[in-house]
C-alpha positions in Angstrom: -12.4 34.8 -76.2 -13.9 35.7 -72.8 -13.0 39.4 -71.4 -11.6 37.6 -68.7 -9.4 35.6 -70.5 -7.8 39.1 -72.3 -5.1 39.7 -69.6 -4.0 36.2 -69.6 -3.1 36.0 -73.6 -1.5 39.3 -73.5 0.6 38.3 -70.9 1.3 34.6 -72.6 2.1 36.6 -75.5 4.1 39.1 -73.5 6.0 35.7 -72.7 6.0 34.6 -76.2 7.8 37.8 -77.5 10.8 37.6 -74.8 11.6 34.1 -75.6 10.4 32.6 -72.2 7.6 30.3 -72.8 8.0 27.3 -71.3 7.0 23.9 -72.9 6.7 20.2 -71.7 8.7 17.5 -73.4 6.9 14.4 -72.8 9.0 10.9 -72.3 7.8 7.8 -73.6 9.8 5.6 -72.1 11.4 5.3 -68.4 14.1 8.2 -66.8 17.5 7.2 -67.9 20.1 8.8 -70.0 19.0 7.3 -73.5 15.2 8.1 -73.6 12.2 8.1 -76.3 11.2 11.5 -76.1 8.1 12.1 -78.3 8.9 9.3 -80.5 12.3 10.3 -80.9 15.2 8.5 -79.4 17.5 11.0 -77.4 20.7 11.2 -75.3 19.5 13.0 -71.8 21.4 15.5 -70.0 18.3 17.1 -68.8 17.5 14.8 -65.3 18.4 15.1 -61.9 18.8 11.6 -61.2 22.4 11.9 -60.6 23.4 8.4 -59.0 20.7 6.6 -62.0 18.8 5.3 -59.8 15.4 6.0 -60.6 14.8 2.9 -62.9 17.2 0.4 -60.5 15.6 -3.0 -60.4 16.2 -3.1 -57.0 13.8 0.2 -55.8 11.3 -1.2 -58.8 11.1 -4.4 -56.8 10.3 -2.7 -53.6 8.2 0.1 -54.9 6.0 -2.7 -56.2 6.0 -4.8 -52.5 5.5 -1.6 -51.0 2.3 -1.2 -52.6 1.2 -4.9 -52.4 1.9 -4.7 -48.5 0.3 -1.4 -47.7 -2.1 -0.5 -50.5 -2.0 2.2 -53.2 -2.4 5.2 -50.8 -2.3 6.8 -47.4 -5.8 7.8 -47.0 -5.1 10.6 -45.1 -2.3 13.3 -43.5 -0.1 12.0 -41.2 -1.6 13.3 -38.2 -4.9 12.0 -39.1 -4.7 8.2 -39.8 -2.0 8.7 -42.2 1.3 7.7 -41.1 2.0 4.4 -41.4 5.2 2.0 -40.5 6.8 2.5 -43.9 7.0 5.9 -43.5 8.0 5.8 -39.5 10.8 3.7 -41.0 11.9 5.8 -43.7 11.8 8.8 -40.6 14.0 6.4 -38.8 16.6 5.4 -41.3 16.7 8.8 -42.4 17.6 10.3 -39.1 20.2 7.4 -38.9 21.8 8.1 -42.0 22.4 11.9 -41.7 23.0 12.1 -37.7 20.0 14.2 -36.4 18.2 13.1 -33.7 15.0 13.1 -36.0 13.7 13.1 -39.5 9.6 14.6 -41.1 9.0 13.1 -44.1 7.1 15.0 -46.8 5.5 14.7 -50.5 7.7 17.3 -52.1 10.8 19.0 -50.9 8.2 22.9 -52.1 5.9 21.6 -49.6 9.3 20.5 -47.0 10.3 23.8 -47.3 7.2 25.9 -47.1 6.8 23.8 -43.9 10.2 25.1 -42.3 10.6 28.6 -42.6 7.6 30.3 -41.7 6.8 28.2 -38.8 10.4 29.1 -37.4 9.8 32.6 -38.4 6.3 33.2 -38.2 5.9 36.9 -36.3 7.0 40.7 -37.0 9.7 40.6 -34.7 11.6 38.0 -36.1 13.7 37.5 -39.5 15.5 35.7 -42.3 18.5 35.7 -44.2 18.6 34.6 -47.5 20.8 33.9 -50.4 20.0 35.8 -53.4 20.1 32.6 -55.5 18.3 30.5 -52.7 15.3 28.2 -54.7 12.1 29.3 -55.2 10.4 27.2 -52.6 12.6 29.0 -50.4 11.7 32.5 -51.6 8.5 31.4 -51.1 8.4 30.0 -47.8 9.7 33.3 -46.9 7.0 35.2 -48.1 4.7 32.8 -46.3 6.6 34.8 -43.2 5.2 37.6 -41.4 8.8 38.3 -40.6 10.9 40.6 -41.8 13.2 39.6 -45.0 16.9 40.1 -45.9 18.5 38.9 -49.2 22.0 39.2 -49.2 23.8 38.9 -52.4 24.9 35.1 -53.5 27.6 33.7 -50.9 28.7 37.0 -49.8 29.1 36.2 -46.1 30.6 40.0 -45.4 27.1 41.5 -46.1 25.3 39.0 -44.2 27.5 39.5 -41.6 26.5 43.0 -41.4 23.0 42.4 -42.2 22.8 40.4 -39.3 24.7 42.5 -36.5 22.2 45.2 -37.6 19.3 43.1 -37.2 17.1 43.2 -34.0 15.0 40.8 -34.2 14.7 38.4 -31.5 14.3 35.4 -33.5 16.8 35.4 -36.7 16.5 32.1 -39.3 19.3 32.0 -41.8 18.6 30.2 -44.7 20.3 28.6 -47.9 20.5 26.0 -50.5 24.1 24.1 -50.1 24.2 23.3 -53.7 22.8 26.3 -56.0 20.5 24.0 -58.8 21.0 26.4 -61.6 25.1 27.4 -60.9 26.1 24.2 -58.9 28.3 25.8 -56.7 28.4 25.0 -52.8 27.2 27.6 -50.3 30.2 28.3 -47.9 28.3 26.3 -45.3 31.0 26.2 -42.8 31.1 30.3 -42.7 27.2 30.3 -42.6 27.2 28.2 -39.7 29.7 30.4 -37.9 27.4 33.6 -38.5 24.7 31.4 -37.2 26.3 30.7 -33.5 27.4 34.0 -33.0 24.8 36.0 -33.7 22.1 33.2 -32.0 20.7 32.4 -35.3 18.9 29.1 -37.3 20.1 27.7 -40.3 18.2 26.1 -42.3 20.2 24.2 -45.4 18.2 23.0 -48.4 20.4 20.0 -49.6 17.8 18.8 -52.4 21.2 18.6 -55.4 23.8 17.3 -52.6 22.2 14.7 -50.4 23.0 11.1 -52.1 26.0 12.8 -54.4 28.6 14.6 -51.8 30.0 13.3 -48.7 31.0 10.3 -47.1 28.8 7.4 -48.1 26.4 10.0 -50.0 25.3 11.8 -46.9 25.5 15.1 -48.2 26.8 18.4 -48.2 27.2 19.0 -44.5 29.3 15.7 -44.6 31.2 16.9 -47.0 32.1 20.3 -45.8 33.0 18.7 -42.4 29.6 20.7 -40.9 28.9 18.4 -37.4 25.3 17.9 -36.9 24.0 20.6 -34.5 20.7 21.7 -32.5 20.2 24.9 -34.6 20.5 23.4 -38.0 17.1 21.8 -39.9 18.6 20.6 -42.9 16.0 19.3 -46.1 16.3 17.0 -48.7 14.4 15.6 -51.6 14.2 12.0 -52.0 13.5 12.4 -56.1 16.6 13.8 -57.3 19.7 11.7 -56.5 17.4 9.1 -54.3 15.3 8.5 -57.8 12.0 8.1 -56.0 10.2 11.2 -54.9 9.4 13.1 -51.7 11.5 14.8 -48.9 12.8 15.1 -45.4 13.7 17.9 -42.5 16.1 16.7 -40.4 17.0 18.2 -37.0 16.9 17.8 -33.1 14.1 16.0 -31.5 12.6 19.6 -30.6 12.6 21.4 -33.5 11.0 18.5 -35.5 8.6 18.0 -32.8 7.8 21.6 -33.1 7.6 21.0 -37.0 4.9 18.5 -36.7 2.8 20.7 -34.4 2.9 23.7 -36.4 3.6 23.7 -39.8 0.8 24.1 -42.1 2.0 22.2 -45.0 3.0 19.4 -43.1 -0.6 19.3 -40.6 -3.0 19.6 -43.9 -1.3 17.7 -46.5 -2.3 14.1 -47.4 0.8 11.5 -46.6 3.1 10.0 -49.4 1.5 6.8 -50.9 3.6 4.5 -48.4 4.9 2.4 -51.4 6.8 5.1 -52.2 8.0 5.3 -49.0 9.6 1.8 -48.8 11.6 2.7 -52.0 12.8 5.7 -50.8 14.3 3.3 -47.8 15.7 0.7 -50.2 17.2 3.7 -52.3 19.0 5.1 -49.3 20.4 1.6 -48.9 21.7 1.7 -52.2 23.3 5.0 -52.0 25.1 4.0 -49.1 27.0 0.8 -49.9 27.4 2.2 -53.6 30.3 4.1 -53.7 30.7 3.1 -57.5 28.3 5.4 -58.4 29.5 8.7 -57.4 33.1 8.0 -57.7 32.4 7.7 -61.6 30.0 10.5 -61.7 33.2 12.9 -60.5 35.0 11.0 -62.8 32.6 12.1 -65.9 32.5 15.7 -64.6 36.4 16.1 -64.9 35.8 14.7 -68.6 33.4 17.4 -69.5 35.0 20.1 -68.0 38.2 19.6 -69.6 36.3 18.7 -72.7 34.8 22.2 -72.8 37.7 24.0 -71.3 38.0 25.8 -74.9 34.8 26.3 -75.9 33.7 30.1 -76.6 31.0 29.8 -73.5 31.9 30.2 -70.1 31.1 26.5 -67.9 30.5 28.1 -64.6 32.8 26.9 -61.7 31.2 23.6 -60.2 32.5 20.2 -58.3 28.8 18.9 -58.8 26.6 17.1 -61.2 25.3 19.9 -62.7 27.5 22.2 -64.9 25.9 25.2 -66.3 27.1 26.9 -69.7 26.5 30.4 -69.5 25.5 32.1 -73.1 23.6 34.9 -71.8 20.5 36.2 -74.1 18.3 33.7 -74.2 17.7 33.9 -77.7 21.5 32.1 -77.8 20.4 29.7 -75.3 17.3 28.6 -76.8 19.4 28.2 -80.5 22.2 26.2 -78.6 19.4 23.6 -77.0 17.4 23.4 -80.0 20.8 22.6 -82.4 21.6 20.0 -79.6 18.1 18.5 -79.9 18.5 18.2 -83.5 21.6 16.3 -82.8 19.6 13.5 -80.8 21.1 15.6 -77.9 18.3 17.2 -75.1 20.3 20.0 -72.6 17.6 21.9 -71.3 17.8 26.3 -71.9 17.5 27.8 -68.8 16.2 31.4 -68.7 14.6 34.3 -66.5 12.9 34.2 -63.7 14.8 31.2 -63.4 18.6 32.8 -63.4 18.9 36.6 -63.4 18.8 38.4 -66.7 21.3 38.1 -68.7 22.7 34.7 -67.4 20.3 32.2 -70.2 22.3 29.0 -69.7 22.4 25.4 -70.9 22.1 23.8 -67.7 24.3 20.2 -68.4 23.1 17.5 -65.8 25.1 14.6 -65.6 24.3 11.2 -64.2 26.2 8.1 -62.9 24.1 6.7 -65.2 26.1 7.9 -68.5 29.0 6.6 -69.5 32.3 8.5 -70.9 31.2 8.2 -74.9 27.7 9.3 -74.1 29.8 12.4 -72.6 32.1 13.0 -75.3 29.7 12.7 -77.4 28.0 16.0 -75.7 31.6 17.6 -76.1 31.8 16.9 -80.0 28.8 18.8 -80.4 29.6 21.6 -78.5 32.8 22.2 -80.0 31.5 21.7 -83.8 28.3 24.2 -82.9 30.7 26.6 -81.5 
């Protein structure tokens, strides 16, 4: 081995020895909740395609036009040569579909949200205001900041309250995920938005596990807490979780978006989505707003589990969303739980630090419109014998 490699294996083994190492399962067949996963048939509650839409005929057909109308790729960023009308039509339906006056479209909802926080916050004498829980694109968009950085701890709107009266700065960004991806709680966006007007702040709302699922015709969490659209709110979405496709979006006033696409570095130096994927993305939101079907029986299969595992030794954390997380707590027990599952022809995924705090290893159960009531009770007859 190289000297220079020596640091690297102790900390892999480092890894190794606290039950953290991470490790690829690879899917031989399309995302859906019965899969082929490395030759072996399995169940799936592992996905975050929580309307099933990622293998719809429907986006299949126009992911395929898309790319026999405008080619395989976008040849450059969007300010270059770029942008082309499928994605100024995505922008446009986008913007249509959640109220803002205007919509950037991006390759990943990381690089959407490195894009929006340190170009709203970019000097010394500003600030943010972030959830303790917030994502790690978000963590990391905030250390992209030269500002200075408050964590307050997870929906405690008291202490951000007083965080922010204290603050100076002349420039203040508040900023959260609506739906937590590893508890599936809601932020109490209503509250934040309060402490946002009166203290002159933004608020920036990371919607990647609500858009498509909560709210009126699947618009999303601000639609569903009864949040109006408003100047100082940028709100992002990915377009690969409940949209089945991939990519994401800012939306927010005509200004602020205007000032996104001026200034934000992973927006200015980043190659464009292949457009193809951009004309399924618009056929997907189509979808997700005349099918209703979809999310009314994905509430209806979360009531199932959770009364399924109401009496299970292992606490299901408190959620109204797709994903349910069962808190075991070392992940030595995680890792056991998943793996007995597995054997059952059952994939849950173990989630562990850095992930969730110490001492919260969970299974993290993601459920999909996509499975049906005996695909759940079949998850809930293994729990209850394992346990």
């Amino acid at each position: 081995m190289h000297t220079c490699e020596l640091p690297l294996s102790g900390h892999l083994r480092q890894l190794a020895d606290a039950g953290l190492t991470r490790q690829r399962r690879r899917l031989d067949s399309p995302v859906a909740p019965h899969v082929r996963v490395e030759g072996q048939e399995m169940l799936a509650f592992a996905s975050n395609d929580y309307l099933g839409l990622a293998a719809h005929p429907e986006i299949i057909a126009a992911l395929a036009q898309g790319a026999r109308d405008w080619g395989a790729g976008s040849g450059a960023s969007h300010l270059v040569s770029g942008h082309l009308t499928a994605h100024a039509t995505l922008e446009r339906r986008l913007a249509e579909f959640t109220g803002f006056e205007r919509c950037l479209g991006f390759s990943t909802g990381y690089l959407a949200n490195l894009a929006v926080t340190p170009t709203l916050a970019a000097g010394r004498d500003d600030a943010i205001f972030a959830d303790r829980l917030n994502h790690a694109s978000l963590i990391d968009a905030a250390r992209l900041s030269r500002a200075r950085q408050h964590r307050y701890p997870h929906g405690d709107m008291a202490a951000l309250e007083r965080l922010l009266a204290r603050s100076t700065a002349k420039n203040k960004v508040i900023v959260s995920d609506a739906v937590f991806s590893m508890d599936g709680d809601l932020a109490p966006l209503c509250d934040l938005f309060q402490l946002a007007e009166r203290f002159d702040a933004w608020l920036v709302i990371d919607d990647a596990h609500g858009f498509g699922v909560l709210g009126t015709e699947g618009r999303g969490s601000l639609a569903h807490c009864g949040l109006p659209v408003h100047p100082r709110i940028l709100l992002m979405a990915t377009l690969g979780k409940a949209a089945g496709v991939g990519g994401a979006f800012v939306a927010g006033s005509a200004l602020a978006i205007e000032y996104l696409l001026q200034k934000a570095r992973s927006y200015i130096f980043t190659t464009a989505q292949p457009p193809a994927i951009a004309v399924a993305a618009t056929k997907s939101l189509e979808i997700i707003q005349r099918d209703e079907a979809r999310r009314v029986h994905l509430r209806a299969l979360i009531q199932q589990l959770r009364a399924g595992c109401a009496t299970l030794p292992w606490r299901l954390l408190p959620s109204e969303t797709a994903i349910q997380p069962l808190l075991l707590g070392e992940n030595e027990q995680a890792l056991a739980l998943s793996q007995q599952l597995w054997q059952r022809g059952l994939w849950v995924a173990a989630i562990r630090p850095p992930t969730v705090p110490p001492g919260t290893a969970r299974l993290r159960i993601s459920l999909s419109a996509a499975h049906s009531e005996e695909d759940v009770a079949r998850l809930v007859r293994a729990l209850r014998e394992l346990a």
